[in-house]
N, CA and C atoms as an extended XYZ file, in Angstrom:
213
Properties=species:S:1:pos:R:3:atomname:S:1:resname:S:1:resid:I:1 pbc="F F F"
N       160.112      151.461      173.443 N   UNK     1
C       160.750      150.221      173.079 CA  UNK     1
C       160.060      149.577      171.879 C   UNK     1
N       158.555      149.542      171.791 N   UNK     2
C       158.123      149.198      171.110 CA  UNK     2
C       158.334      149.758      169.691 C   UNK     2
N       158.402      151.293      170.092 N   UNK     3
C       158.286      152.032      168.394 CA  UNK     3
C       159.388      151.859      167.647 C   UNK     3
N       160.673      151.401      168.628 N   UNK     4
C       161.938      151.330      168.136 CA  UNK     4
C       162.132      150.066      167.119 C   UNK     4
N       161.501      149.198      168.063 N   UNK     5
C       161.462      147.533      167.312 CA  UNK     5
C       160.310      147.821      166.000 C   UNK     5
N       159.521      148.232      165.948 N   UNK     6
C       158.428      148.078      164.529 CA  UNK     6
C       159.358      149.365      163.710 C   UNK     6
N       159.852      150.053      164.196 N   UNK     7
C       160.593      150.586      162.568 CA  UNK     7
C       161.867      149.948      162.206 C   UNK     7
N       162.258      149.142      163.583 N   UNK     8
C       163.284      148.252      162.678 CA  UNK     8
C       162.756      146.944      162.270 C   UNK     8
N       161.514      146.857      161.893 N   UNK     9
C       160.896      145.856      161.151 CA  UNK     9
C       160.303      146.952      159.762 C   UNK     9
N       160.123      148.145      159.786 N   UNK    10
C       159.565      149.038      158.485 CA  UNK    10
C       160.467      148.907      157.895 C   UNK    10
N       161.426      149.752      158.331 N   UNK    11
C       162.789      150.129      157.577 CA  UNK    11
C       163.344      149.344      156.766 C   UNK    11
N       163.787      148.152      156.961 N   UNK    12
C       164.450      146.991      156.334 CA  UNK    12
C       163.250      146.373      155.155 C   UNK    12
N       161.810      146.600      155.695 N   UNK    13
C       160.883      146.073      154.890 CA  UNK    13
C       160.843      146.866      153.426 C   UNK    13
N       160.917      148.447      153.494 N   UNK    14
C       160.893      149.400      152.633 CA  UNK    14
C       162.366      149.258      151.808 C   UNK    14
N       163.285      149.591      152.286 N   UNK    15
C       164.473      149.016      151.994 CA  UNK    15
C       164.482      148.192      150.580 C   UNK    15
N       164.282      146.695      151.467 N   UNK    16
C       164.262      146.109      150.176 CA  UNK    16
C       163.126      145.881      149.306 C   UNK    16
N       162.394      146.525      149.773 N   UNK    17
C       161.223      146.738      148.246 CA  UNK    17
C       161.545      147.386      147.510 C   UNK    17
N       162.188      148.812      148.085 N   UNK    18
C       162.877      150.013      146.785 CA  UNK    18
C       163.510      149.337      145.815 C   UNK    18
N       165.056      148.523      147.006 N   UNK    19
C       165.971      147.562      145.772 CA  UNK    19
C       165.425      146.874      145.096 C   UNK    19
N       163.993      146.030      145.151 N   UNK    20
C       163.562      145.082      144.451 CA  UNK    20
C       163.512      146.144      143.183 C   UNK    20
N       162.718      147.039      142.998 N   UNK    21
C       162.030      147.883      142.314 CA  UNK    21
C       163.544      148.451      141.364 C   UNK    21
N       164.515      148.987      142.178 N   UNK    22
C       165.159      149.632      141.608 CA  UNK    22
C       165.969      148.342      140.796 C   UNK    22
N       166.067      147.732      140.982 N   UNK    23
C       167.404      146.623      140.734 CA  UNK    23
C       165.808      145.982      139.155 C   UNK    23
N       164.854      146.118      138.977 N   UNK    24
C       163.734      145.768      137.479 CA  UNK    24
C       163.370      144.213      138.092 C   UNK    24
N       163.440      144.201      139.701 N   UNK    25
C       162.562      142.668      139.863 CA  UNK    25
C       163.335      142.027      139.984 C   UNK    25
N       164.809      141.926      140.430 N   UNK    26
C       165.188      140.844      140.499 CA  UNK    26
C       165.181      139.973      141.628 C   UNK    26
N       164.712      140.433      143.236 N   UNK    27
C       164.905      139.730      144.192 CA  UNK    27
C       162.876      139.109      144.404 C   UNK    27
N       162.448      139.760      143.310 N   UNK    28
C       160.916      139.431      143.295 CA  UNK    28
C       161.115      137.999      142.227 C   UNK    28
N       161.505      137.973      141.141 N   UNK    29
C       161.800      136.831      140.650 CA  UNK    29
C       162.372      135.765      141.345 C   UNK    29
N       163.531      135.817      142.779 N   UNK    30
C       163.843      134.879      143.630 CA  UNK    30
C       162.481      134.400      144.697 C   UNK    30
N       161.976      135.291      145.006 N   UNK    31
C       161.107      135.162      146.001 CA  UNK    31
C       159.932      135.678      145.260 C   UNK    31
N       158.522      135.263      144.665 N   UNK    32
C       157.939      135.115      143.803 CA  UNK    32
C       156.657      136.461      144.897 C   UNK    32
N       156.461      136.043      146.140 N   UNK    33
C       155.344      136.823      146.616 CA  UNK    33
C       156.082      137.845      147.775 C   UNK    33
N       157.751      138.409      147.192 N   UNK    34
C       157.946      139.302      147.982 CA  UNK    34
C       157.586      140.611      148.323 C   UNK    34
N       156.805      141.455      147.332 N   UNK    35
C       155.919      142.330      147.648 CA  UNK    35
C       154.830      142.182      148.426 C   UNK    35
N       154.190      141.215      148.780 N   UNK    36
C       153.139      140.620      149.596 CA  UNK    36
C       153.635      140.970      151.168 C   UNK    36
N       154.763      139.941      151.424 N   UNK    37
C       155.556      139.675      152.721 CA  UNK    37
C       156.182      140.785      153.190 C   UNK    37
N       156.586      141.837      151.912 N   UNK    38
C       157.255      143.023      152.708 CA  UNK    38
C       155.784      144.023      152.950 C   UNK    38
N       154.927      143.952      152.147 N   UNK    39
C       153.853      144.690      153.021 CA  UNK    39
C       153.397      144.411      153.867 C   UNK    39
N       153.250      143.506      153.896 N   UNK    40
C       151.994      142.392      154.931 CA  UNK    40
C       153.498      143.001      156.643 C   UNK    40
N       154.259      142.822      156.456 N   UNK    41
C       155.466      143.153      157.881 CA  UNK    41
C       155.282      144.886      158.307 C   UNK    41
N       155.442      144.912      157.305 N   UNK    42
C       155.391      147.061      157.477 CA  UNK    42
C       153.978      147.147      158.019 C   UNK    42
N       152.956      146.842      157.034 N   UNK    43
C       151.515      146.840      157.924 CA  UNK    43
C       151.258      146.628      159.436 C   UNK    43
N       151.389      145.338      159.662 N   UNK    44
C       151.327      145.209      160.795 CA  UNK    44
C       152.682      145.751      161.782 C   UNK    44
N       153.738      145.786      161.924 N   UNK    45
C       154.392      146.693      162.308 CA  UNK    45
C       153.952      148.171      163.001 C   UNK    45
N       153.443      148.593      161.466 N   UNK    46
C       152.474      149.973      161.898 CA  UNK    46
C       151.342      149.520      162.587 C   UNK    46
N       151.013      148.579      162.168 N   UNK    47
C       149.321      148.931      163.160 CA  UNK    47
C       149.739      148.490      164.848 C   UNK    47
N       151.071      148.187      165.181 N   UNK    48
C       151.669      147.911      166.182 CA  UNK    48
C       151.769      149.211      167.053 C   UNK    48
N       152.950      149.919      166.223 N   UNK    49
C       153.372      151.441      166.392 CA  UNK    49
C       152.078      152.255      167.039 C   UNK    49
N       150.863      152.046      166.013 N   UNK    50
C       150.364      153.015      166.083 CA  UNK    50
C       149.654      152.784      167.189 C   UNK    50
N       148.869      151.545      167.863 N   UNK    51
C       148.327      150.934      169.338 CA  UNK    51
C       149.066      151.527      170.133 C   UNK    51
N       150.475      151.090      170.002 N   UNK    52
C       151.593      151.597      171.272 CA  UNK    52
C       151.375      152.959      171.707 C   UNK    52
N       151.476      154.165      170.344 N   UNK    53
C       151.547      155.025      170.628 CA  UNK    53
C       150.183      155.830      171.299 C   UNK    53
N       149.192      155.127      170.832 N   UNK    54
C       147.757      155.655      171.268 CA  UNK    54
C       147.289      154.582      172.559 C   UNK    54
N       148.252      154.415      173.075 N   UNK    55
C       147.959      153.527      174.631 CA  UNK    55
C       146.609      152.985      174.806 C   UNK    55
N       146.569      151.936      173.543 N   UNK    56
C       145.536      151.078      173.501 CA  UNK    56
C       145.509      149.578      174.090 C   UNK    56
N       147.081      149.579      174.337 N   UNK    57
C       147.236      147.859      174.307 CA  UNK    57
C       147.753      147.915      176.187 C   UNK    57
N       146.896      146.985      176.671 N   UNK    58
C       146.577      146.950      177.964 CA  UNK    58
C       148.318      146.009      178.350 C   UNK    58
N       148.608      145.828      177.797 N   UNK    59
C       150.197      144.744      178.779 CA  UNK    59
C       151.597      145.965      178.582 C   UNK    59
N       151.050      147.363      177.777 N   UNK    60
C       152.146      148.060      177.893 CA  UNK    60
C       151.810      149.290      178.796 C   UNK    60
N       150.685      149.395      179.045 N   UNK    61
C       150.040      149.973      179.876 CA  UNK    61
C       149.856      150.179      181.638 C   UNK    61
N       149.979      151.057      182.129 N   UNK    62
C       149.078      150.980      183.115 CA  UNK    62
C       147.654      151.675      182.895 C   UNK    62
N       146.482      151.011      184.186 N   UNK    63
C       145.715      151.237      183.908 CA  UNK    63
C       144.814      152.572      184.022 C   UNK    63
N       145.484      153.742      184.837 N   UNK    64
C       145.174      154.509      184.792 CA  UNK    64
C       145.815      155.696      183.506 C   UNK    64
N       146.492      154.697      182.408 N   UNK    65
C       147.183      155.238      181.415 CA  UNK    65
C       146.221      155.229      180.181 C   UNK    65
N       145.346      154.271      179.910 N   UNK    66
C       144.868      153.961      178.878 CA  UNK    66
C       143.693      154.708      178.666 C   UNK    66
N       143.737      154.734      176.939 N   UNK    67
C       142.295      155.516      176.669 CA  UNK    67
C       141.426      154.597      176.775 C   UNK    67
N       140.551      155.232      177.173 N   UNK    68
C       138.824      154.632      176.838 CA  UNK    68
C       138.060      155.369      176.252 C   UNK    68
N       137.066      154.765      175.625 N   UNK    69
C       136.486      155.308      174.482 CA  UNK    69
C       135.151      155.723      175.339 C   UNK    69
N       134.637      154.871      176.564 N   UNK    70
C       133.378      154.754      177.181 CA  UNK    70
C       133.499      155.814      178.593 C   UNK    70
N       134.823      156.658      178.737 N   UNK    71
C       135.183      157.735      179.908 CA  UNK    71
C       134.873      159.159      179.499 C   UNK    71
């Protein structure tokens, strides 16, 4: 559930960065620090994904599911 929701927060993020790029800046000229905001979403997104998938985050977990580093 989780991995589904953070790539539909990547996807749309990448998306319109390409168009920004492809289109010579024009939705970066509307929105002045939109390269910032679309990384800064994809980033964390991924660093979401990637917890989920390496069953780090204890509320998606059970506890005989999770890694430990100290087992």
């Amino acid at each position: 559930m989780f991995l589904i929701l953070t790539g539909a927060v990547m996807a749309p993020s990448i998306l319109v960065l390409t168009a920004d790029h492809l289109s010579g800046g024009y939705f970066s000229a509307i929105a002045p620090r939109l390269t910032f905001h679309g990384e800064y979403a994809s980033l964390v997104a991924f660093g979401v994904s990637w917890l989920t998938a390496s069953r780090m985050l204890p509320f998606i977990t059970k506890k005989d599911e999770r890694l430990s580093l100290l087992r």
